[in-house]
mmCIF file of the N, C-alpha and C atoms, coordinates in Angstrom:
data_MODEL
# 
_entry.id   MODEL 
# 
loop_
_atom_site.group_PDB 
_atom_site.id 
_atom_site.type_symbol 
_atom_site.label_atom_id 
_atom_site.label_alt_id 
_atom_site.label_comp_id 
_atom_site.label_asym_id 
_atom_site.label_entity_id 
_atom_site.label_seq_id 
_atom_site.pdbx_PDB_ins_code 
_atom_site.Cartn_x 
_atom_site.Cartn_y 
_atom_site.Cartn_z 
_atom_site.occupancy 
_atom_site.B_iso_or_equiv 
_atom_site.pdbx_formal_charge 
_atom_site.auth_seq_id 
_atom_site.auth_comp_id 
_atom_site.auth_asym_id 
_atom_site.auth_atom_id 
_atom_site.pdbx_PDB_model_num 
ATOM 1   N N  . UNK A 1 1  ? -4.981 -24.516 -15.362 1.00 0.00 ? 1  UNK A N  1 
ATOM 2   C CA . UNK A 1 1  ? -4.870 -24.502 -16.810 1.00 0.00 ? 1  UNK A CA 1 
ATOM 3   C C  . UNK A 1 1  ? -3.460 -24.968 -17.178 1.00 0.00 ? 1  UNK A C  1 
ATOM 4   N N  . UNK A 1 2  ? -3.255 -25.726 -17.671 1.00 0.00 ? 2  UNK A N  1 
ATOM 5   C CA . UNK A 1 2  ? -2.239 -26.433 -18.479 1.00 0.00 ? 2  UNK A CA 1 
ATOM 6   C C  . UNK A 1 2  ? -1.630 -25.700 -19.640 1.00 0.00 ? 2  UNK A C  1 
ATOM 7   N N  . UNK A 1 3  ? -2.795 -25.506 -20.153 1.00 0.00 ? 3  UNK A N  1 
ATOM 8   C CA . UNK A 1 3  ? -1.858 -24.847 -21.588 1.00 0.00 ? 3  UNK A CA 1 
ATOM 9   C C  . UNK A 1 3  ? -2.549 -23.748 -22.030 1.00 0.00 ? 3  UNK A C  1 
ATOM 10  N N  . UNK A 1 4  ? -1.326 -22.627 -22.255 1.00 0.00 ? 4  UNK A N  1 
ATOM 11  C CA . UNK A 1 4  ? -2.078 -21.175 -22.039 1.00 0.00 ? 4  UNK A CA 1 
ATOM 12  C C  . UNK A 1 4  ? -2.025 -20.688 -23.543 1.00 0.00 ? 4  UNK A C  1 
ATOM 13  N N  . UNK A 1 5  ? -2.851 -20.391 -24.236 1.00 0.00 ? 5  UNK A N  1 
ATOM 14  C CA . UNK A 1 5  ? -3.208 -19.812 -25.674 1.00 0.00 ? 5  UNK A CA 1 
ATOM 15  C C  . UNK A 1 5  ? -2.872 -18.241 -25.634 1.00 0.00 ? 5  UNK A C  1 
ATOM 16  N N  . UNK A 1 6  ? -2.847 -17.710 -26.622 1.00 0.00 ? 6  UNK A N  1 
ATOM 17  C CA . UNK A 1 6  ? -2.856 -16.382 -26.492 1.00 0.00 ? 6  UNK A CA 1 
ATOM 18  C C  . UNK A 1 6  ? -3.766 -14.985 -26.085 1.00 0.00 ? 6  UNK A C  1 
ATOM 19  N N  . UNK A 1 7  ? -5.038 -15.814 -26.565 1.00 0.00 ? 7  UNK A N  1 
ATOM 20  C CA . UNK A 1 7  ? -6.426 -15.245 -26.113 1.00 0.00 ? 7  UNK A CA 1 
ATOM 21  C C  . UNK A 1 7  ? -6.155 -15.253 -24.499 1.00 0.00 ? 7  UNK A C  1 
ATOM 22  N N  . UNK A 1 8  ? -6.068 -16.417 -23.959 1.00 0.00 ? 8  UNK A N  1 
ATOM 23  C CA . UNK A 1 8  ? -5.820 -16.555 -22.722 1.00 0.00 ? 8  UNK A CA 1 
ATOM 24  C C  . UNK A 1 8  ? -5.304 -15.180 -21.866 1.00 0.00 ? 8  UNK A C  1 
ATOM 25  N N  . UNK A 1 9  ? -3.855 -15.399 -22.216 1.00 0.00 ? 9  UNK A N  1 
ATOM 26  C CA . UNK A 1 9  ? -3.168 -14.289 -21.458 1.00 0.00 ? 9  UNK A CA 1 
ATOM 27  C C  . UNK A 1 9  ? -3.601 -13.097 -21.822 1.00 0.00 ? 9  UNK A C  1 
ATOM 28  N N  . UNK A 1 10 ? -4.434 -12.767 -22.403 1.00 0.00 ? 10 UNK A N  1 
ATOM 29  C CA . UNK A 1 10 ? -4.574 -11.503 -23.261 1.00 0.00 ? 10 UNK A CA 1 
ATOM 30  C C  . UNK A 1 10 ? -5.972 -11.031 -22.971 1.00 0.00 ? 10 UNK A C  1 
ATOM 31  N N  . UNK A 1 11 ? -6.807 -12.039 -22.240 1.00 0.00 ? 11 UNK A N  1 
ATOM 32  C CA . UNK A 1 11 ? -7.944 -12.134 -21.017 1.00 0.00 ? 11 UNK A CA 1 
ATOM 33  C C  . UNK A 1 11 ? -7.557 -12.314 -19.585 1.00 0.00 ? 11 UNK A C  1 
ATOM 34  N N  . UNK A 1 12 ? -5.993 -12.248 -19.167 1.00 0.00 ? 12 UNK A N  1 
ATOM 35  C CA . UNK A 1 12 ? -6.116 -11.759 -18.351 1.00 0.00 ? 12 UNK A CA 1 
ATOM 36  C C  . UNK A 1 12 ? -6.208 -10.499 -17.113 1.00 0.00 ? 12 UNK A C  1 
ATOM 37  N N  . UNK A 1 13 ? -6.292 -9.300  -18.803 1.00 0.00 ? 13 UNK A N  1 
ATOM 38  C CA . UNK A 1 13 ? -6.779 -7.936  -18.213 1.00 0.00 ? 13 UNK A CA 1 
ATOM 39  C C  . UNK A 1 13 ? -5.391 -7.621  -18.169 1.00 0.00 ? 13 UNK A C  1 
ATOM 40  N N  . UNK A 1 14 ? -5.220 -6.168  -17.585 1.00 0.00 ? 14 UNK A N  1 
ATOM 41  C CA . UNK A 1 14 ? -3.881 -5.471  -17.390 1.00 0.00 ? 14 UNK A CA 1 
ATOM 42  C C  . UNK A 1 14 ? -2.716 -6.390  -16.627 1.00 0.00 ? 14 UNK A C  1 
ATOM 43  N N  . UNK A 1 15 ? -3.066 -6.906  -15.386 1.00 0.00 ? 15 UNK A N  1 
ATOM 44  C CA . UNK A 1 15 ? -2.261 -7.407  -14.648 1.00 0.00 ? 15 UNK A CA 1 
ATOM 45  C C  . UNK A 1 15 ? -3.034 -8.657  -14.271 1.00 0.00 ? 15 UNK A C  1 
ATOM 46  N N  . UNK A 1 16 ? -1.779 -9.316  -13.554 1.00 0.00 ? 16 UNK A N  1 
ATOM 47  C CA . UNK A 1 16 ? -1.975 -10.805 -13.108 1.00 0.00 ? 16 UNK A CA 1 
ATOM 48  C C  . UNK A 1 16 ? -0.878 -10.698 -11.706 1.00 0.00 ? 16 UNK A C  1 
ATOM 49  N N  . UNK A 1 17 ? -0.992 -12.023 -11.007 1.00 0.00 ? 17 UNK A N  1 
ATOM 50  C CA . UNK A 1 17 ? -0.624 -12.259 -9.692  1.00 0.00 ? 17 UNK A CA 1 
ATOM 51  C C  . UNK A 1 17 ? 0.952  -13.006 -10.279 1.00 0.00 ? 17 UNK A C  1 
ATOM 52  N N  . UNK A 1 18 ? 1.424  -13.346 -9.585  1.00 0.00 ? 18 UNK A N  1 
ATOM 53  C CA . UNK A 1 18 ? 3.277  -13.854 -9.721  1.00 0.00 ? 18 UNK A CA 1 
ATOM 54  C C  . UNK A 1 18 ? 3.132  -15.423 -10.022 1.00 0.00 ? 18 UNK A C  1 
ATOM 55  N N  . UNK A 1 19 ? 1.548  -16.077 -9.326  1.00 0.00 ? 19 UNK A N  1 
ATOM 56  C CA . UNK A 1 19 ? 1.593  -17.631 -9.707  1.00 0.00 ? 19 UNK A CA 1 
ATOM 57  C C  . UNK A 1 19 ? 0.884  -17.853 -11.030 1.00 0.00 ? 19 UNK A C  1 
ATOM 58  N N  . UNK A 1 20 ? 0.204  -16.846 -11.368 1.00 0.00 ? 20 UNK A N  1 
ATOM 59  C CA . UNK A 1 20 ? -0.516 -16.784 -12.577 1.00 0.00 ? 20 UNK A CA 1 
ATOM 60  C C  . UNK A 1 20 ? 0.675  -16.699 -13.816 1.00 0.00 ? 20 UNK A C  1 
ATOM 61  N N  . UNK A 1 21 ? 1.527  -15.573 -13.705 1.00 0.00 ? 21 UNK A N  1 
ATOM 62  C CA . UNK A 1 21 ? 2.363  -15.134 -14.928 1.00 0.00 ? 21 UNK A CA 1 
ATOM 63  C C  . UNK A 1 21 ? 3.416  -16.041 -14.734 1.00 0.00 ? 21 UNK A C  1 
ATOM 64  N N  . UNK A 1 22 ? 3.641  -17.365 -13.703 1.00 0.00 ? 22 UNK A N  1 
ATOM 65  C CA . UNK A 1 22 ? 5.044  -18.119 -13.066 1.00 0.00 ? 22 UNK A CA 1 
ATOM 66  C C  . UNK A 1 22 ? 4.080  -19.025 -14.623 1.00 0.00 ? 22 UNK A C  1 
ATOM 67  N N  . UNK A 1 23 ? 2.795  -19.790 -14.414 1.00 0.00 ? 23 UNK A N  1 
ATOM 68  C CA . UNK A 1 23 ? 2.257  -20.368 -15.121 1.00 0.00 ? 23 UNK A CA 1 
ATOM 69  C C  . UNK A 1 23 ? 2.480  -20.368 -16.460 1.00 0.00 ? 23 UNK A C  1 
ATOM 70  N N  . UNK A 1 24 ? 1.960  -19.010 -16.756 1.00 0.00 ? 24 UNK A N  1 
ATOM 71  C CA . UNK A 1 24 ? 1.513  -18.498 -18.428 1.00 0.00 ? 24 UNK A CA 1 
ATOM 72  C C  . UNK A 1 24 ? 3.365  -19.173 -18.580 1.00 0.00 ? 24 UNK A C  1 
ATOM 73  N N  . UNK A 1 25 ? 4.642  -18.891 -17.982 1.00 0.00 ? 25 UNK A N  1 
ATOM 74  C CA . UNK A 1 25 ? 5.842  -18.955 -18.647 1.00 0.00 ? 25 UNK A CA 1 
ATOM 75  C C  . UNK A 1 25 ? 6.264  -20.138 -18.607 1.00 0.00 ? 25 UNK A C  1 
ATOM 76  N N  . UNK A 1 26 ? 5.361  -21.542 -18.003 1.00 0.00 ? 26 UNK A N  1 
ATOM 77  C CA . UNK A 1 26 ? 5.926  -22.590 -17.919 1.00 0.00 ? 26 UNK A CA 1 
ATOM 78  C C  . UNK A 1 26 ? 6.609  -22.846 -16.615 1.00 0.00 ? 26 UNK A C  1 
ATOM 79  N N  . UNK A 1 27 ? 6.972  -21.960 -15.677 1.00 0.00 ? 27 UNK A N  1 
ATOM 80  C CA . UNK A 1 27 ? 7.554  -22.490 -14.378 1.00 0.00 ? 27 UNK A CA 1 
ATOM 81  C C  . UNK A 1 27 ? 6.626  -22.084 -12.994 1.00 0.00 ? 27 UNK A C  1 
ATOM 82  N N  . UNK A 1 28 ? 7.480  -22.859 -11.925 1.00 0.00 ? 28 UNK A N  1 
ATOM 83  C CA . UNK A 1 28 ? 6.929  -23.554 -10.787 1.00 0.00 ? 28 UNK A CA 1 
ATOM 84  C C  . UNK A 1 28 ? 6.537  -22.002 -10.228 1.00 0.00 ? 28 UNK A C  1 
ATOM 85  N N  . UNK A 1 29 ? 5.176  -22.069 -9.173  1.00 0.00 ? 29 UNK A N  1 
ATOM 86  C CA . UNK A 1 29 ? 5.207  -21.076 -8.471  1.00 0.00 ? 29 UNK A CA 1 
ATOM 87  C C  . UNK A 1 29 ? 6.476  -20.637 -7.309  1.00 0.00 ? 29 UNK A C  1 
ATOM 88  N N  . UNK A 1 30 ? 6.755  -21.777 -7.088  1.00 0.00 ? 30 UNK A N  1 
ATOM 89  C CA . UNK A 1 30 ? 7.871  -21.822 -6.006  1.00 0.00 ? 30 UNK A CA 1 
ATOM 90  C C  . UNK A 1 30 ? 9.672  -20.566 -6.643  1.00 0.00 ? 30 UNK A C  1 
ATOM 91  N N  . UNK A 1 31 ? 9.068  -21.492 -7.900  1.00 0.00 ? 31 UNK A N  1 
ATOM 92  C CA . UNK A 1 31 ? 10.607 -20.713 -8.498  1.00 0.00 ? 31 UNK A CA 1 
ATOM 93  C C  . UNK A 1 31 ? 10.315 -19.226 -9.029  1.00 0.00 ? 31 UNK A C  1 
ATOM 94  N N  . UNK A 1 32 ? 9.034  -18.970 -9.642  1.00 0.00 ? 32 UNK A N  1 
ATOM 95  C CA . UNK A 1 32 ? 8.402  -17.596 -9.601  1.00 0.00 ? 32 UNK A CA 1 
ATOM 96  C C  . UNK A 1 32 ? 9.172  -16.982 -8.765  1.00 0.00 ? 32 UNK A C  1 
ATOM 97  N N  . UNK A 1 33 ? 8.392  -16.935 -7.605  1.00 0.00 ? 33 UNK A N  1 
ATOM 98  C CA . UNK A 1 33 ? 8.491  -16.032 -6.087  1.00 0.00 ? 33 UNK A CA 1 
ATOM 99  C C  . UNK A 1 33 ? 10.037 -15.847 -5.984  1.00 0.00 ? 33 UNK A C  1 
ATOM 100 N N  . UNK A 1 34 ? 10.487 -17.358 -5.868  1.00 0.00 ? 34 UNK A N  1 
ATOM 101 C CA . UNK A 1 34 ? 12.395 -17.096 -5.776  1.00 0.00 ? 34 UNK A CA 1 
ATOM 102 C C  . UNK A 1 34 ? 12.850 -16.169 -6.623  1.00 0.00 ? 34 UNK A C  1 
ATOM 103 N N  . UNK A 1 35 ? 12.580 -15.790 -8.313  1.00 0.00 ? 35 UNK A N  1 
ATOM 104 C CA . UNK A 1 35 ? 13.140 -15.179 -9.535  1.00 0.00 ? 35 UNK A CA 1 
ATOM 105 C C  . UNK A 1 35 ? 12.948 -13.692 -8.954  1.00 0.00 ? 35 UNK A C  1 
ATOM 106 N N  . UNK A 1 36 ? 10.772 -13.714 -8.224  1.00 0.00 ? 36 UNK A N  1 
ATOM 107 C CA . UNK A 1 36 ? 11.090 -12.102 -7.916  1.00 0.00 ? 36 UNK A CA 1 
ATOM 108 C C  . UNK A 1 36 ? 11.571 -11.626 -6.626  1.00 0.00 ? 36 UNK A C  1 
ATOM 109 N N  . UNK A 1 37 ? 11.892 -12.260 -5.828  1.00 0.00 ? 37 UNK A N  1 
ATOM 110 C CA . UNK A 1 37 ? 13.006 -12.044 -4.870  1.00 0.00 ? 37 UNK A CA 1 
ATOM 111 C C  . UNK A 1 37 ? 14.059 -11.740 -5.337  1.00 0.00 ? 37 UNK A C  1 
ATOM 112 N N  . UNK A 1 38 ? 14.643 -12.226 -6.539  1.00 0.00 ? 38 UNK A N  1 
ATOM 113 C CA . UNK A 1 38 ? 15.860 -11.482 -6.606  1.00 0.00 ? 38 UNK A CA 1 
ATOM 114 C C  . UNK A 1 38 ? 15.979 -10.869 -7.635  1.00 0.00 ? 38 UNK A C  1 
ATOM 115 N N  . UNK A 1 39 ? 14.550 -10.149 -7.987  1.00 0.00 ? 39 UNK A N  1 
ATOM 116 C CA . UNK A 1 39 ? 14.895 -9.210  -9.088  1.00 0.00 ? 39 UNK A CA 1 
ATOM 117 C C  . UNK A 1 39 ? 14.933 -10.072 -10.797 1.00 0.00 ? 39 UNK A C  1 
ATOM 118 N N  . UNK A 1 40 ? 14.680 -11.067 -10.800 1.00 0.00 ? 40 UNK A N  1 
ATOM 119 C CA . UNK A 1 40 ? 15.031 -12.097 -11.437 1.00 0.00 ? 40 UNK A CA 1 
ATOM 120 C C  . UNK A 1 40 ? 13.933 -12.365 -12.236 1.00 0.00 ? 40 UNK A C  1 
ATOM 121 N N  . UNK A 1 41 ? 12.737 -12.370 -11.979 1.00 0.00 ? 41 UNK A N  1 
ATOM 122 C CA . UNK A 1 41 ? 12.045 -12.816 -12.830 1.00 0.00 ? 41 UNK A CA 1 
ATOM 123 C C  . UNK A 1 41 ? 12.123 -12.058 -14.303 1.00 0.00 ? 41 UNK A C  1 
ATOM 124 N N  . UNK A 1 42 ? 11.322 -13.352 -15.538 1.00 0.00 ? 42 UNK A N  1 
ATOM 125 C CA . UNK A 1 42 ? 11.675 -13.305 -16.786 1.00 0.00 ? 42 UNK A CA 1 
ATOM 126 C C  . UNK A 1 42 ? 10.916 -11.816 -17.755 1.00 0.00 ? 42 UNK A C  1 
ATOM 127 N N  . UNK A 1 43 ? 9.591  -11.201 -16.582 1.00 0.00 ? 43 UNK A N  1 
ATOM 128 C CA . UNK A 1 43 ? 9.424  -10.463 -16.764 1.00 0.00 ? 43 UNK A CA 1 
ATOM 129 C C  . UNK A 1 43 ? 9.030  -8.695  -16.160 1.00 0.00 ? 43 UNK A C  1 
ATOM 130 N N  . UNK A 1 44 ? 8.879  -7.703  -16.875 1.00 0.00 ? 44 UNK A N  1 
ATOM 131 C CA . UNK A 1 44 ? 9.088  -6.975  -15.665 1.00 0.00 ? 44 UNK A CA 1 
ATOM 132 C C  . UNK A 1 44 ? 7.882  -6.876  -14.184 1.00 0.00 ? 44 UNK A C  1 
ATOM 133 N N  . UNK A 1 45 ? 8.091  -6.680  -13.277 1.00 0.00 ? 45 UNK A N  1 
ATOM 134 C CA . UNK A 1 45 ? 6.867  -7.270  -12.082 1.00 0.00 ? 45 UNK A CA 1 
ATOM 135 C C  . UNK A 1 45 ? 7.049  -5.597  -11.211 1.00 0.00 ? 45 UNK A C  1 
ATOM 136 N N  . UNK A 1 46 ? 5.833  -5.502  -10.756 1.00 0.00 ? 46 UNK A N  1 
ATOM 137 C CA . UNK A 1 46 ? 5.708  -4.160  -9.885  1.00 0.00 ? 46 UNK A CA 1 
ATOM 138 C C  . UNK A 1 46 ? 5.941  -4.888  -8.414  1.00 0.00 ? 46 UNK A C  1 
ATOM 139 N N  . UNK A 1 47 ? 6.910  -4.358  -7.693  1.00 0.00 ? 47 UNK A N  1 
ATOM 140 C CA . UNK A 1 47 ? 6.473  -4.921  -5.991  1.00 0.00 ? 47 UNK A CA 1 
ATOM 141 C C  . UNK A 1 47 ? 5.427  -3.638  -4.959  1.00 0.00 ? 47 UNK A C  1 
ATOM 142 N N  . UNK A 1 48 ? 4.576  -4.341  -4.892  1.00 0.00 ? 48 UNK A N  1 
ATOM 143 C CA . UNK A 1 48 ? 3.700  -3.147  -3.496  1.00 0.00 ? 48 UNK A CA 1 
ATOM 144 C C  . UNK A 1 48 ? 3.493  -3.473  -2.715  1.00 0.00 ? 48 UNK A C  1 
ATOM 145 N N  . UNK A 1 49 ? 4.230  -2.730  -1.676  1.00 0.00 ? 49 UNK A N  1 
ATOM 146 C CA . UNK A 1 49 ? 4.130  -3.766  -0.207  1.00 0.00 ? 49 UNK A CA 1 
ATOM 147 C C  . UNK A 1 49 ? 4.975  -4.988  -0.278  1.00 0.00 ? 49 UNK A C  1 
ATOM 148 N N  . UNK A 1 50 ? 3.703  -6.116  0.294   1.00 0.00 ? 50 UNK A N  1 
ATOM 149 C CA . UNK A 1 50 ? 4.613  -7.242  0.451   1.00 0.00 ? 50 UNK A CA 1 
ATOM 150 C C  . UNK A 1 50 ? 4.053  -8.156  -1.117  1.00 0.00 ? 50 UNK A C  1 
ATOM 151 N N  . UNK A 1 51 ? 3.374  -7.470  -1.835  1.00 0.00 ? 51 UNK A N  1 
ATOM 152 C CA . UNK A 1 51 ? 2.865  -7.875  -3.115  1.00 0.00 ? 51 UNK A CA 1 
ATOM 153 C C  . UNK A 1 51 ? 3.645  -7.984  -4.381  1.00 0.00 ? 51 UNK A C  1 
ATOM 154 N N  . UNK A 1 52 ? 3.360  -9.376  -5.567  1.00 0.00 ? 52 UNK A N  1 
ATOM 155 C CA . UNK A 1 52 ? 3.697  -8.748  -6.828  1.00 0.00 ? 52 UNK A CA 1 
ATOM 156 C C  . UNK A 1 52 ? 2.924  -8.828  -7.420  1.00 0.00 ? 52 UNK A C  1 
ATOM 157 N N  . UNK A 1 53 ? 3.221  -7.593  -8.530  1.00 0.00 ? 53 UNK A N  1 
ATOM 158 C CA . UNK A 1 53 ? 1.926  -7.482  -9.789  1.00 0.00 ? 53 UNK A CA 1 
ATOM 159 C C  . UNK A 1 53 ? 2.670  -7.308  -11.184 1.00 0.00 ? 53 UNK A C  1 
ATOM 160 N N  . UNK A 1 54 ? 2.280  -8.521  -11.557 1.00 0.00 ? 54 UNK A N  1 
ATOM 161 C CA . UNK A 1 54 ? 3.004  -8.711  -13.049 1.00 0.00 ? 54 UNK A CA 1 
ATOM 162 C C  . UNK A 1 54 ? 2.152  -8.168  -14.251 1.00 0.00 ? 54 UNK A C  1 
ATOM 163 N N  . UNK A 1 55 ? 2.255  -7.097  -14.890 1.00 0.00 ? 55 UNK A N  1 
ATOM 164 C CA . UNK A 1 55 ? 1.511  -6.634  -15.786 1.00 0.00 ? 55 UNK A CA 1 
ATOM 165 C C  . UNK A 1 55 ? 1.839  -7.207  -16.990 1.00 0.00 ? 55 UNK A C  1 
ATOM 166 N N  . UNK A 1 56 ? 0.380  -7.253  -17.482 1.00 0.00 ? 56 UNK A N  1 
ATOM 167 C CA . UNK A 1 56 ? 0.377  -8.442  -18.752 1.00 0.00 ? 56 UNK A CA 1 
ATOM 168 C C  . UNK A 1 56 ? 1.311  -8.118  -19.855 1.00 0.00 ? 56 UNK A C  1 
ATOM 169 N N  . UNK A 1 57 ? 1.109  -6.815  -20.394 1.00 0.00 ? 57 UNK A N  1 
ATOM 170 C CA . UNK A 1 57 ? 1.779  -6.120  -21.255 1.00 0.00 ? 57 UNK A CA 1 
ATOM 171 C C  . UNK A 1 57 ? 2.919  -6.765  -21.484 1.00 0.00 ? 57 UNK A C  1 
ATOM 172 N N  . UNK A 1 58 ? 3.931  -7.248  -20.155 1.00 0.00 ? 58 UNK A N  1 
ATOM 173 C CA . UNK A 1 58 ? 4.821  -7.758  -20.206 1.00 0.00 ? 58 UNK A CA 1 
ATOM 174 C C  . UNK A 1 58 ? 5.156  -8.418  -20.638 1.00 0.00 ? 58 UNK A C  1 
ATOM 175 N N  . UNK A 1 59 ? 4.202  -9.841  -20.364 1.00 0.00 ? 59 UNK A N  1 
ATOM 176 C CA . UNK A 1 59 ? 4.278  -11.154 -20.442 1.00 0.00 ? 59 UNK A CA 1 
ATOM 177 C C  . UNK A 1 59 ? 3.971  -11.516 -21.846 1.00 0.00 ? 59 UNK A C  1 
ATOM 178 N N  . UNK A 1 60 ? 3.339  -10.392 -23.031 1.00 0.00 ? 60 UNK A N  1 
ATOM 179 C CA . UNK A 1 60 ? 2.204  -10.545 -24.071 1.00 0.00 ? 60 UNK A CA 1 
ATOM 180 C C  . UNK A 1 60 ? 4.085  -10.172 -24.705 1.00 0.00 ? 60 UNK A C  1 
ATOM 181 N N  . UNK A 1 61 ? 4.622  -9.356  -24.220 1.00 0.00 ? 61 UNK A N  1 
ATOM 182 C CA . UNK A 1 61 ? 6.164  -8.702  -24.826 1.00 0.00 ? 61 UNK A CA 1 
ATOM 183 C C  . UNK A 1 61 ? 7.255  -10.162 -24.738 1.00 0.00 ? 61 UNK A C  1 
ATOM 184 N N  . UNK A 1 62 ? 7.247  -10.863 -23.643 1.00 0.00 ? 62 UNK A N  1 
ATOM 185 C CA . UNK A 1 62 ? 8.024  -11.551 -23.807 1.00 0.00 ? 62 UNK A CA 1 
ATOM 186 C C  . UNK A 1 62 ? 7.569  -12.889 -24.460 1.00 0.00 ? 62 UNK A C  1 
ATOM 187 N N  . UNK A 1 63 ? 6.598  -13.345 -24.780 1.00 0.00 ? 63 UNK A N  1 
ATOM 188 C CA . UNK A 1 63 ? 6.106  -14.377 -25.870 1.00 0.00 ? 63 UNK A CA 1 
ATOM 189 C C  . UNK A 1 63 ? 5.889  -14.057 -27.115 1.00 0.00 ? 63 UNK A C  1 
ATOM 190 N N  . UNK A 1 64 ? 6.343  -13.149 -27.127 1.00 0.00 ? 64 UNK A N  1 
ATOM 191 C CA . UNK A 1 64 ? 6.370  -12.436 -28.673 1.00 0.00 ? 64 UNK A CA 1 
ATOM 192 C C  . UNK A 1 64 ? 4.930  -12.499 -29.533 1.00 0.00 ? 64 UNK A C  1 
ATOM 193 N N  . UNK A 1 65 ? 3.778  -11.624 -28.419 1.00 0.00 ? 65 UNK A N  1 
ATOM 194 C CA . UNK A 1 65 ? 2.600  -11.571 -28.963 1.00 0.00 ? 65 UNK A CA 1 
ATOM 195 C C  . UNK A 1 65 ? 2.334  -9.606  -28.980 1.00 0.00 ? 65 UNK A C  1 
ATOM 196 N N  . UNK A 1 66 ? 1.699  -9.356  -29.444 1.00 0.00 ? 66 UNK A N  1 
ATOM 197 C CA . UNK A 1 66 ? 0.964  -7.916  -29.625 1.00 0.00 ? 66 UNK A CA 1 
ATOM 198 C C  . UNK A 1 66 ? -0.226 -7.995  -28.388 1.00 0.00 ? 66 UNK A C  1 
ATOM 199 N N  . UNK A 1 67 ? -0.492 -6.878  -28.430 1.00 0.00 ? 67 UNK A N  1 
ATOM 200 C CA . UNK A 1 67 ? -1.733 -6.658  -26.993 1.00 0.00 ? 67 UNK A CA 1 
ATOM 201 C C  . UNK A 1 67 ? -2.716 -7.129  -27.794 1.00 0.00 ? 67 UNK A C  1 
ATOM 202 N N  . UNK A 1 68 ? -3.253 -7.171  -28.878 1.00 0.00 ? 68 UNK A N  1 
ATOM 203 C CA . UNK A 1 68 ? -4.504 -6.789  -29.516 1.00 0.00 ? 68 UNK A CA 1 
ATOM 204 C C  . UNK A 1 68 ? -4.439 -8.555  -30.083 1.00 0.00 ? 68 UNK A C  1 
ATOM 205 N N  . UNK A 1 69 ? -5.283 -8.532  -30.985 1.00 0.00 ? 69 UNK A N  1 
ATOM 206 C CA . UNK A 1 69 ? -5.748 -10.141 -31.390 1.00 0.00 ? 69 UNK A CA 1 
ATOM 207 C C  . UNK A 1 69 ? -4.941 -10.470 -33.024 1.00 0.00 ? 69 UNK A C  1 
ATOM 208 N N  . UNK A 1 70 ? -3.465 -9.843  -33.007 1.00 0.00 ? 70 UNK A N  1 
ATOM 209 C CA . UNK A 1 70 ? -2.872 -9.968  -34.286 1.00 0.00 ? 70 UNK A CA 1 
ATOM 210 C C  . UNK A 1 70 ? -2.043 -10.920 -33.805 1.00 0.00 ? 70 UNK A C  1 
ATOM 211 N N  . UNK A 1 71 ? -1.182 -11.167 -35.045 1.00 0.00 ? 71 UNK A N  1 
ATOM 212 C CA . UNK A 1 71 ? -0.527 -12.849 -34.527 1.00 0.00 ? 71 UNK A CA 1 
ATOM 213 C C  . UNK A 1 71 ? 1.280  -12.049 -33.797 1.00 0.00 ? 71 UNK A C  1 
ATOM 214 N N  . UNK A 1 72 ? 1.805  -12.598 -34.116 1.00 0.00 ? 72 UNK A N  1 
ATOM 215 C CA . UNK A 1 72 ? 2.895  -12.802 -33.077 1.00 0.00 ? 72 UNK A CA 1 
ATOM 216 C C  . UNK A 1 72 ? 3.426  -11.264 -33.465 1.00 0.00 ? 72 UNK A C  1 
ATOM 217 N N  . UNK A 1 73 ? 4.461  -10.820 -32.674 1.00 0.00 ? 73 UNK A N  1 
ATOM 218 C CA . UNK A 1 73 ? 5.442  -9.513  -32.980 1.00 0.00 ? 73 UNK A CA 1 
ATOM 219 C C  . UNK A 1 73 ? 6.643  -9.631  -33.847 1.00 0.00 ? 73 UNK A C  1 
ATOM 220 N N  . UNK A 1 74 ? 7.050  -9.167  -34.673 1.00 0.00 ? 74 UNK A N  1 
ATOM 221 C CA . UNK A 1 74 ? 8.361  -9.206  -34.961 1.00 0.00 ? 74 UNK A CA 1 
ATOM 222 C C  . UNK A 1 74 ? 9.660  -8.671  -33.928 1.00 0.00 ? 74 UNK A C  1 
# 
């Protein structure tokens, strides 16, 4: 997917994978993984194990959208 709408991210349920939410923000999976290696990425990410889990909530916070189907946040 190229270009991610708001419905979009907001179908993708609670959480998403690190190449999914690298996407929704416009950058490379490669540079993803590097950001959460060092703590870095743009949003907040759970590590488990050798896993990340980027919860949407996040990602819906840093595009300046609401969880629900209203338009942007102040």
């Amino acid at each position: 997917m190229n270009t991610w709408t708001p419905n979009d991210v907001r179908a993708l349920g609670v959480r998403t994978d690190i190449t999914t939410a690298s996407a929704v923000l416009g950058i490379s999976r490669n540079c993803g993984y590097q950001l959460a290696a060092r703590d870095a990425f743009p949003v907040p990410i759970l590590h488990l194990g050798s896993r990340y889990v980027v919860p949407v909530a996040g990602l819906l916070r840093a595009l300046g959208l609401s969880a629900d189907h209203t338009e942007a946040v102040a």
